[in-house]
N, CA, C and O atoms as CSV, one atom per row, in Angstrom:
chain,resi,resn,atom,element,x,y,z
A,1,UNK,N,N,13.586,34.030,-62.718
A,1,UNK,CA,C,15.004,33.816,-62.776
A,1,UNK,C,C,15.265,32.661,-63.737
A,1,UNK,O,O,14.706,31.570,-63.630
A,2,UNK,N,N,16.195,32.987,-64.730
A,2,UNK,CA,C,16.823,32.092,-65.464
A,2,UNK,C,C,18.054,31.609,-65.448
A,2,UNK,O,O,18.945,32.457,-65.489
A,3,UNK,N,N,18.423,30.296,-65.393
A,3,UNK,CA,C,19.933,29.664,-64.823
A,3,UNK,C,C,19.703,28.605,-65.999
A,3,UNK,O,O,18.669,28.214,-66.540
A,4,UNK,N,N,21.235,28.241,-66.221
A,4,UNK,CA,C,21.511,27.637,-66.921
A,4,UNK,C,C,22.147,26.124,-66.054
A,4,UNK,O,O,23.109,26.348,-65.318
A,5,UNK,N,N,21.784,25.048,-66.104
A,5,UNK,CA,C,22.253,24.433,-65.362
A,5,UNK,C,C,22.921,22.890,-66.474
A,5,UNK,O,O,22.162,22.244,-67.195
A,6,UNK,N,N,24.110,22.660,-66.371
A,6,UNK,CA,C,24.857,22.056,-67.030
A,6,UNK,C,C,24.666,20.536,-66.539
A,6,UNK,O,O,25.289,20.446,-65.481
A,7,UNK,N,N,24.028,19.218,-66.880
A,7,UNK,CA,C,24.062,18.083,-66.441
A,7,UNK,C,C,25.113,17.121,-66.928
A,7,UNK,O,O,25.066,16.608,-68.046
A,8,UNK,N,N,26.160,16.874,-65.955
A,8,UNK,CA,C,27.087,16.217,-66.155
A,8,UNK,C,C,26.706,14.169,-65.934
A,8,UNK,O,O,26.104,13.481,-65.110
A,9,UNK,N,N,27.309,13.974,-66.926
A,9,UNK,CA,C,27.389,12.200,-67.353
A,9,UNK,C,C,27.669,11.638,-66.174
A,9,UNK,O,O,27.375,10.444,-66.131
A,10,UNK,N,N,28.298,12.241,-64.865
A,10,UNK,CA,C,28.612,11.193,-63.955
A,10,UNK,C,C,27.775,11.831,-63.043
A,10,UNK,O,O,28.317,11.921,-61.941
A,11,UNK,N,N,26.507,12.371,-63.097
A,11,UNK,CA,C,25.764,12.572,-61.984
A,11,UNK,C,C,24.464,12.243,-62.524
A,11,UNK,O,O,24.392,12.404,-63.742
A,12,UNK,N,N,23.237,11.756,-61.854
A,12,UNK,CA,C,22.157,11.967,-62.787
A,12,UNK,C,C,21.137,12.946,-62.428
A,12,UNK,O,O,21.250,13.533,-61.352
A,13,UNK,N,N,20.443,13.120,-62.976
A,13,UNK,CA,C,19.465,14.146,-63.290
A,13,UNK,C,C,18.939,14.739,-61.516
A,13,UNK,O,O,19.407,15.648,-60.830
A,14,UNK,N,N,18.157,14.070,-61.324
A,14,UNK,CA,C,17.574,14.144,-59.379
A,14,UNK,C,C,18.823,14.314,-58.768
A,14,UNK,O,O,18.852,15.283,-58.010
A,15,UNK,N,N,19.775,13.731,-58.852
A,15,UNK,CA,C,21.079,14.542,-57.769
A,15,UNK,C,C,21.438,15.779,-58.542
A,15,UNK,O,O,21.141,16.766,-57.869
A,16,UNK,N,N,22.092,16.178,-59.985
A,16,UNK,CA,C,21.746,17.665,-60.043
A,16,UNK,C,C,20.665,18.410,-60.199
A,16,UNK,O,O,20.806,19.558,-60.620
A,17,UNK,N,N,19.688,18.027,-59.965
A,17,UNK,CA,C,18.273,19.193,-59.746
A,17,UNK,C,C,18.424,19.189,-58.325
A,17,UNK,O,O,18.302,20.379,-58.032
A,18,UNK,N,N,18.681,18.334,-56.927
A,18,UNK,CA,C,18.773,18.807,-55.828
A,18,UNK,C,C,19.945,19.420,-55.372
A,18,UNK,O,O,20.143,20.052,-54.334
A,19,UNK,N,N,20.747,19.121,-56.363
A,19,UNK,CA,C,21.942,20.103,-55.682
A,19,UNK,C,C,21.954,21.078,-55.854
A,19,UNK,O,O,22.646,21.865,-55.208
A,20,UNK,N,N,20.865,21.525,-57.190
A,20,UNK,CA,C,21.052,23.038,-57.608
A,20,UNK,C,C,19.960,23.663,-56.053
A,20,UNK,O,O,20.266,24.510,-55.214
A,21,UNK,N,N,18.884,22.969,-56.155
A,21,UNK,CA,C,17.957,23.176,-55.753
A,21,UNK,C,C,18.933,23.702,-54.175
A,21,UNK,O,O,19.503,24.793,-54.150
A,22,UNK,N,N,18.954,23.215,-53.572
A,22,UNK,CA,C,19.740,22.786,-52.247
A,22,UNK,C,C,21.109,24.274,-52.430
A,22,UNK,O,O,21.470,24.859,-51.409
A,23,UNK,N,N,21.486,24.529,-53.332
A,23,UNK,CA,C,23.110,25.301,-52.898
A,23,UNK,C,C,22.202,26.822,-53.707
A,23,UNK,O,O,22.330,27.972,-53.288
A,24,UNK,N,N,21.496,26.493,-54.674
A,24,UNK,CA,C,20.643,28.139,-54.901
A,24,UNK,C,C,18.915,28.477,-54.201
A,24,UNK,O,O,18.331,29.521,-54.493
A,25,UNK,N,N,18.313,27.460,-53.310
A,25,UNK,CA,C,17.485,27.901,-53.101
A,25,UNK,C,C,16.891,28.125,-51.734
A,25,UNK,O,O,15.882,28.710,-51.338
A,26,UNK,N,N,18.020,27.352,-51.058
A,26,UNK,CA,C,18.046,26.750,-49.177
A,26,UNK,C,C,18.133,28.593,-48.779
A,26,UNK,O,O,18.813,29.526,-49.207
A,27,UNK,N,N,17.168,28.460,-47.857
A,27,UNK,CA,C,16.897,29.711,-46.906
A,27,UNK,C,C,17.969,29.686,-45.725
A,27,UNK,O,O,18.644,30.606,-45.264
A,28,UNK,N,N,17.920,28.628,-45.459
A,28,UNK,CA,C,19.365,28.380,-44.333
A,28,UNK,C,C,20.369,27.706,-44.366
A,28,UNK,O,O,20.552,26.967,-45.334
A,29,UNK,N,N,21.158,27.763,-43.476
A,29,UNK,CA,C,22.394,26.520,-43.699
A,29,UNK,C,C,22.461,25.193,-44.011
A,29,UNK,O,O,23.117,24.792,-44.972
A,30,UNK,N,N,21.730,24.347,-43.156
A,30,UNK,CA,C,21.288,23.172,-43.039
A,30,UNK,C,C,20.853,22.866,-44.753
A,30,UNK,O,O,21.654,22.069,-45.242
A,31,UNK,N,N,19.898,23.272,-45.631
A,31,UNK,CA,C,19.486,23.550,-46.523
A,31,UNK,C,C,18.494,22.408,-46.309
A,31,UNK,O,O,18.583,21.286,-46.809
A,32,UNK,N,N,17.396,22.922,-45.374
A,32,UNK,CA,C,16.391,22.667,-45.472
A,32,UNK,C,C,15.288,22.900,-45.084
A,32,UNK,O,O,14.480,22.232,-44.439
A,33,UNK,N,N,15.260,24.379,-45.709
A,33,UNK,CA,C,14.254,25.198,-45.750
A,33,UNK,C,C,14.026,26.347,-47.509
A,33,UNK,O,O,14.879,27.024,-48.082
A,34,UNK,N,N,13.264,26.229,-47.697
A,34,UNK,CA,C,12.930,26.500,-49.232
A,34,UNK,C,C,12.440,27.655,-49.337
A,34,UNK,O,O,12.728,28.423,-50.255
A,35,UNK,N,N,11.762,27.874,-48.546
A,35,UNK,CA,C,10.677,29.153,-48.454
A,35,UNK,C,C,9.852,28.908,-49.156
A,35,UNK,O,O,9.493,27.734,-49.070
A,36,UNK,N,N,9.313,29.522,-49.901
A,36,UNK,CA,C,8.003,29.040,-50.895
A,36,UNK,C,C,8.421,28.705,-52.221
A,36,UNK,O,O,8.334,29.458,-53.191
A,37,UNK,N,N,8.895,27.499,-52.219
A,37,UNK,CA,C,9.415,27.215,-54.064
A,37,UNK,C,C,8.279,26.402,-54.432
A,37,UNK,O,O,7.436,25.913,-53.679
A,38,UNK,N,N,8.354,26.333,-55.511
A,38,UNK,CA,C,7.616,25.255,-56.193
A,38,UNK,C,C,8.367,24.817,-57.392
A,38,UNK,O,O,9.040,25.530,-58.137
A,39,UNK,N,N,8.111,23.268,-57.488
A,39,UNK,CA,C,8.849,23.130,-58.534
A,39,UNK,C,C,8.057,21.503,-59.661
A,39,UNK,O,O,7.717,20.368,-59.327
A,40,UNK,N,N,8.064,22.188,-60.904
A,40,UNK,CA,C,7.381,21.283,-61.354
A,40,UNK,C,C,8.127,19.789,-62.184
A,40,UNK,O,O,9.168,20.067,-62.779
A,41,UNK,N,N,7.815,18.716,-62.244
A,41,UNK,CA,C,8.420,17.626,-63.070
A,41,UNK,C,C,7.653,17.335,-63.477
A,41,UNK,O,O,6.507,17.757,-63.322
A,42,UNK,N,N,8.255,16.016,-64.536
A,42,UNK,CA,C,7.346,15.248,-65.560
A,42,UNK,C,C,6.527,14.235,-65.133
A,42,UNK,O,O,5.686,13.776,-65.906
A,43,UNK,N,N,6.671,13.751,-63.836
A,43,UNK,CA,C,5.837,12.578,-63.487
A,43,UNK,C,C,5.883,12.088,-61.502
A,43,UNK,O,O,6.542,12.032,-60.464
A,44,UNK,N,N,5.246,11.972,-61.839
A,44,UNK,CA,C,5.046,11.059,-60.098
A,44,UNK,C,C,6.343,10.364,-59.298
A,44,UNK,O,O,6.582,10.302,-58.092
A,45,UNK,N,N,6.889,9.999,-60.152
A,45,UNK,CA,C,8.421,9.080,-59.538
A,45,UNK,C,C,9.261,10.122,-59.558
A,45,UNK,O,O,9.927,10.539,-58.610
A,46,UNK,N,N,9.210,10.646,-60.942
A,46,UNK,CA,C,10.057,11.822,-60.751
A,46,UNK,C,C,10.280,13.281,-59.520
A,46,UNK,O,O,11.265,14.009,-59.392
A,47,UNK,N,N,8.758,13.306,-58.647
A,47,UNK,CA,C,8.345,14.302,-57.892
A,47,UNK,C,C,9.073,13.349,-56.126
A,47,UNK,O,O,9.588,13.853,-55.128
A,48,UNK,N,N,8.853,12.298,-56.370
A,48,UNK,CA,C,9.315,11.035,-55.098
A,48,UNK,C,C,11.185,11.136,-55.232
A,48,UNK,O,O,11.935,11.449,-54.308
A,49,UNK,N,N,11.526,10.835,-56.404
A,49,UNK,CA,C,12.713,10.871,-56.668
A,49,UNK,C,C,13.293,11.961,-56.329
A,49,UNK,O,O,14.181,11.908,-55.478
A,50,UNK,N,N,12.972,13.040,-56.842
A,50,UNK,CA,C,13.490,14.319,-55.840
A,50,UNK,C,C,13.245,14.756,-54.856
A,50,UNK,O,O,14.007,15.655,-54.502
A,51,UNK,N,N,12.530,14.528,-54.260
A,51,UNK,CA,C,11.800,14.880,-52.719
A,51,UNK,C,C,12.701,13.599,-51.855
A,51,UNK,O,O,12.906,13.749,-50.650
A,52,UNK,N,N,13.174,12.431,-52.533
A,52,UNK,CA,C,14.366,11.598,-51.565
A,52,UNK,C,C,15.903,12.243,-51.986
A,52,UNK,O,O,17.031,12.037,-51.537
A,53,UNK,N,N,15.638,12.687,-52.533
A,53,UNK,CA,C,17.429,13.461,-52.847
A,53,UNK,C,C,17.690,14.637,-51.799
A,53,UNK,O,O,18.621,14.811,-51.013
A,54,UNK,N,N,16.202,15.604,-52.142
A,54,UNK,CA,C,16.789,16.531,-51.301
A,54,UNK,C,C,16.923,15.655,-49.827
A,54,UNK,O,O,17.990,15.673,-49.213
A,55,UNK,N,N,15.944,15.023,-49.411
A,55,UNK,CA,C,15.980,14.904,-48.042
A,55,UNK,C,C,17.540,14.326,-47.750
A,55,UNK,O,O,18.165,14.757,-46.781
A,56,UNK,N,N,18.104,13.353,-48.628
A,56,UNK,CA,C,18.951,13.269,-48.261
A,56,UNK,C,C,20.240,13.590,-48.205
A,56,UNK,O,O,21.053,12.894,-47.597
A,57,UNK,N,N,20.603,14.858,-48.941
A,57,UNK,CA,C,21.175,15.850,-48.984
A,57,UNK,C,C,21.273,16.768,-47.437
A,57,UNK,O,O,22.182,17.397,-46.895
A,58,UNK,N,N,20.307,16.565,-47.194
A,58,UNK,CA,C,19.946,17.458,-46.023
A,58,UNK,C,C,20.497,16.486,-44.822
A,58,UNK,O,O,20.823,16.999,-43.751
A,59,UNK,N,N,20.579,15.259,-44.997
A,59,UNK,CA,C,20.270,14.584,-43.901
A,59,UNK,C,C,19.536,13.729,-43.431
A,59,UNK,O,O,18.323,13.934,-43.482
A,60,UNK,N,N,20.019,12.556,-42.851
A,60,UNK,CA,C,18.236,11.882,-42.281
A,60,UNK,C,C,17.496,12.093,-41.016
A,60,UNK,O,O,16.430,11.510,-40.820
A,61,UNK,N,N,18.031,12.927,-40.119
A,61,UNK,CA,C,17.646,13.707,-39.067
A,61,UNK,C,C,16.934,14.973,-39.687
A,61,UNK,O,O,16.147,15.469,-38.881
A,62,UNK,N,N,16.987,15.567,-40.783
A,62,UNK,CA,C,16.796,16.760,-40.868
A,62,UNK,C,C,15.090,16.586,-41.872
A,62,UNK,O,O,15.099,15.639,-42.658
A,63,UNK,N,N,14.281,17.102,-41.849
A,63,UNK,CA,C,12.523,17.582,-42.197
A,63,UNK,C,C,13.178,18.449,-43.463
A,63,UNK,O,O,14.362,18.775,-43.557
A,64,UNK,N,N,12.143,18.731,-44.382
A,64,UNK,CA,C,12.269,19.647,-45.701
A,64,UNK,C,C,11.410,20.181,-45.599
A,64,UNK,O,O,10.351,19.563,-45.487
A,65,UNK,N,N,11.425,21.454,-45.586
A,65,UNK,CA,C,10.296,22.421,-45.767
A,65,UNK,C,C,10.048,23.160,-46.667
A,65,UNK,O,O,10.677,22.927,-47.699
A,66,UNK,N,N,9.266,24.099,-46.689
A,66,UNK,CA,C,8.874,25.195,-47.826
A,66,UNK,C,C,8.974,24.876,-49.205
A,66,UNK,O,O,9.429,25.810,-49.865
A,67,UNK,N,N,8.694,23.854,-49.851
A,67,UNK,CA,C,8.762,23.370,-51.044
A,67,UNK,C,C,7.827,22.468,-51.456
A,67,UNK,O,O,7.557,21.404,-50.900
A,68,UNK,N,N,7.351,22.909,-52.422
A,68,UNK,CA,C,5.903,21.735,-52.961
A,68,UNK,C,C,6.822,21.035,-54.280
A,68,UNK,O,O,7.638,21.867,-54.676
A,69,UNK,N,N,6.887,19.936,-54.934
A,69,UNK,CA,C,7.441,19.432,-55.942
A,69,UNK,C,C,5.868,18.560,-56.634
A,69,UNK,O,O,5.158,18.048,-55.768
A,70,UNK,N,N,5.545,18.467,-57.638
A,70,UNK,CA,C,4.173,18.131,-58.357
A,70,UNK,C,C,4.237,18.342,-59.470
A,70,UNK,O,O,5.083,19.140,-59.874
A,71,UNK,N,N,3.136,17.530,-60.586
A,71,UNK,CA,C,3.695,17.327,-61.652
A,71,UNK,C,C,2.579,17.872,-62.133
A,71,UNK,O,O,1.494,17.844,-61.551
A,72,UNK,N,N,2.800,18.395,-63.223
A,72,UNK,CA,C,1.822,19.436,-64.555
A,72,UNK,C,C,0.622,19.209,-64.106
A,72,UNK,O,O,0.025,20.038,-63.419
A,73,UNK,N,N,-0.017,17.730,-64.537
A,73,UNK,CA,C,-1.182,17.186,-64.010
A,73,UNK,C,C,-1.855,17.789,-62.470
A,73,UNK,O,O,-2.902,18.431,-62.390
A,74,UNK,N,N,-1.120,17.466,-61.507
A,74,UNK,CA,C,-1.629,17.626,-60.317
A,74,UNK,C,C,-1.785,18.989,-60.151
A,74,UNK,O,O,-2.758,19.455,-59.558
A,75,UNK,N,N,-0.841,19.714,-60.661
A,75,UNK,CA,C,-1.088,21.567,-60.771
A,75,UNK,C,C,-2.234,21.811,-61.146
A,75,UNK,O,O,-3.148,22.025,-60.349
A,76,UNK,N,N,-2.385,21.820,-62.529
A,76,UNK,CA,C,-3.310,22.270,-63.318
A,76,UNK,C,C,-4.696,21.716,-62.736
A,76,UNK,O,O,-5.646,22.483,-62.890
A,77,UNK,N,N,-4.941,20.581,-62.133
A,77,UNK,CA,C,-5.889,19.869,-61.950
A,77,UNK,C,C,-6.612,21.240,-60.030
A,77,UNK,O,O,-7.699,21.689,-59.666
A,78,UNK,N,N,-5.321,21.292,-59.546
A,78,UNK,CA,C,-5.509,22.486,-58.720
A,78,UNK,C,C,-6.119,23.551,-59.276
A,78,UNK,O,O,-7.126,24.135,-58.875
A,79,UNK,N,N,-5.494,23.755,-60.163
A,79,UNK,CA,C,-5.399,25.582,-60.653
A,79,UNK,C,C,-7.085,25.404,-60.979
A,79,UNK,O,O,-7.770,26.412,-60.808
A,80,UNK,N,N,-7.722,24.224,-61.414
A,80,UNK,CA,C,-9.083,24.563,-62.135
A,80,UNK,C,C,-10.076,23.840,-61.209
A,80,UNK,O,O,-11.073,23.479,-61.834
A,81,UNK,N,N,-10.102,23.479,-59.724
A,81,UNK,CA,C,-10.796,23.651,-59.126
A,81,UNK,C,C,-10.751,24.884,-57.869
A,81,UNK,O,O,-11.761,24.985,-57.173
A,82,UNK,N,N,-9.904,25.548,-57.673
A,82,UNK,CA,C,-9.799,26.735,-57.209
A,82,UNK,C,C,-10.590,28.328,-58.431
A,82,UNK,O,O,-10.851,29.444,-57.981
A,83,UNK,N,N,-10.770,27.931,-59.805
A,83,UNK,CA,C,-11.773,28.781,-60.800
A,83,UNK,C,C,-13.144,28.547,-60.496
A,83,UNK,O,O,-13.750,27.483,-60.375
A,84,UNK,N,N,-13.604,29.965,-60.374
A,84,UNK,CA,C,-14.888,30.136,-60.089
A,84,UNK,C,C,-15.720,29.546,-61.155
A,84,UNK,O,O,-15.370,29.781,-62.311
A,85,UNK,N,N,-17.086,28.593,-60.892
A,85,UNK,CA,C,-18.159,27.773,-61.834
A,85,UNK,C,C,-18.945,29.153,-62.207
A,85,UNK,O,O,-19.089,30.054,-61.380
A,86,UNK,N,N,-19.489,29.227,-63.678
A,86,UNK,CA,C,-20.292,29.761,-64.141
A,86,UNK,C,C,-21.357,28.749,-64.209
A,86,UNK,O,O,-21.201,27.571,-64.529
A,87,UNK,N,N,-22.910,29.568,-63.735
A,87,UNK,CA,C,-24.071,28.670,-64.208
A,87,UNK,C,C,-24.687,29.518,-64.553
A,87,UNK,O,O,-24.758,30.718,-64.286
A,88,UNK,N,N,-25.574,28.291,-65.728
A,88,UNK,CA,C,-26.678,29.466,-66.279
A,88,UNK,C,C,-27.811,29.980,-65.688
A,88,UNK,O,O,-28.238,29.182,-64.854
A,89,UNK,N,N,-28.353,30.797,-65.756
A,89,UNK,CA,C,-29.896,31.101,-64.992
A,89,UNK,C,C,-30.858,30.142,-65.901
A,89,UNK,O,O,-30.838,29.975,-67.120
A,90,UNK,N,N,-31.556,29.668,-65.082
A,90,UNK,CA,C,-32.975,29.289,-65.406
A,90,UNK,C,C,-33.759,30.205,-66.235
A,90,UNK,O,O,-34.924,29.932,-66.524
């Protein structure tokens, strides 16, 4: 899915990525439940920074679920210890 998402000057970046996140991707009302999203950013603060938006979007009573947020690095660094090792024969 491709969306176009417009970032306006009086909001910044982590409050509209969770609002999009939050009003197009919430499984329930509450909006805080994701189902299986994943979503990637540029860096470590940036993955903290949104993971405190949504929560607090949601609430401070309310848990976030179904959503992994992680950055290129930490993916990829997954993706290539889950690849099977080739060794050579003796």
């Amino acid at each position: 899915m491709v969306t176009s998402v417009f970032l306006s000057p009086k909001k910044t970046v982590p409050d509209t990525v969770a609002e999009w996140i939050s009003n197009n991707l919430s499984e329930n009302p509450e909006k805080t439940f994701f189902g299986s999203t994943f979503v990637l950013v540029p860096t470590k603060s940036a993955a903290k920074t949104l993971a405190a938006k949504l929560a607090e979007r949601a609430g401070e009573a309310a848990a976030i679920g179904g959503i992994e947020i992680s950055t290129f690095e930490v993916f990829a660094a997954e993706m290539t210890k889950s690849l099977p090792v080739a060794t050579a024969a003796d």
